[in-house]
FIZA-25456 format. One record per residue (C-alpha): x, y, z; residue in one letter. Coordinates in steps of 0.001 Angstrom, whole numbers, padded with zeros to 6 digits, always signed. Example, Ala and Ser with C-alpha at 12.3 -4.5 7.8 and 13.67 -1.06 7.14 Angstrom:
BEGIN
+012300-004500+007800A/+013670-001060+007140S/
This chain:
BEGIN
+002998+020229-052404X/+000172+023152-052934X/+001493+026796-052362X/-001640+028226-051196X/+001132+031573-050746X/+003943+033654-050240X/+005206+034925-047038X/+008004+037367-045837X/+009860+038747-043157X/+010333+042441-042946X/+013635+043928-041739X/+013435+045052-038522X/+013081+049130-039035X/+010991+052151-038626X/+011454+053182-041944X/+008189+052469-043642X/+010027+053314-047415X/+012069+050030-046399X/+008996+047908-044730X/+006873+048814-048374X/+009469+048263-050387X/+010139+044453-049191X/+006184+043631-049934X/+006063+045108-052733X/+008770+042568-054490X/+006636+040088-052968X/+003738+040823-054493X/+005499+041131-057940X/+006987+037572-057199X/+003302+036399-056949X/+002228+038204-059830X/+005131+036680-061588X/+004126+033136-060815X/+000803+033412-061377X/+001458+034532-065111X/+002652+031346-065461X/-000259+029914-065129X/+001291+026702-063044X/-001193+024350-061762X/-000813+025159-057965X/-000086+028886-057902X/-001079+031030-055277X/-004137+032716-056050X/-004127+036993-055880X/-007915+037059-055225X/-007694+035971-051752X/-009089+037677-049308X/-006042+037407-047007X/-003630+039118-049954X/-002873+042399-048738X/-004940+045047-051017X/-003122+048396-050121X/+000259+046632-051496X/+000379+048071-055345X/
């Protein structure tokens, strides 16, 4: 299997702290598994990964 990348479901809220909140430990799981440098990990530079998430 290739992991191309990471999805999520938000909670269902108004509360955009919440909705930011559960991307943003996303993205750090992605950052985490591209440090290590596996074969197959997804990639950050893709166009389709979310830039305003920091």
């Amino acid at each position: 299997m290739n992991v191309a990348g990471l999805m999520t479901m938000a909670p269902l809220t108004d509360d955009e702290q919440i909705l930011r909140e559960c991307f943003r430990k996303l993205k750090g799981i992605q950052v985490e598994i591209q440090d290590l440098e596996l074969k197959h990990a997804p990639v950050l530079n893709c166009p389709w990964v979310c830039p305003m998430i920091s």
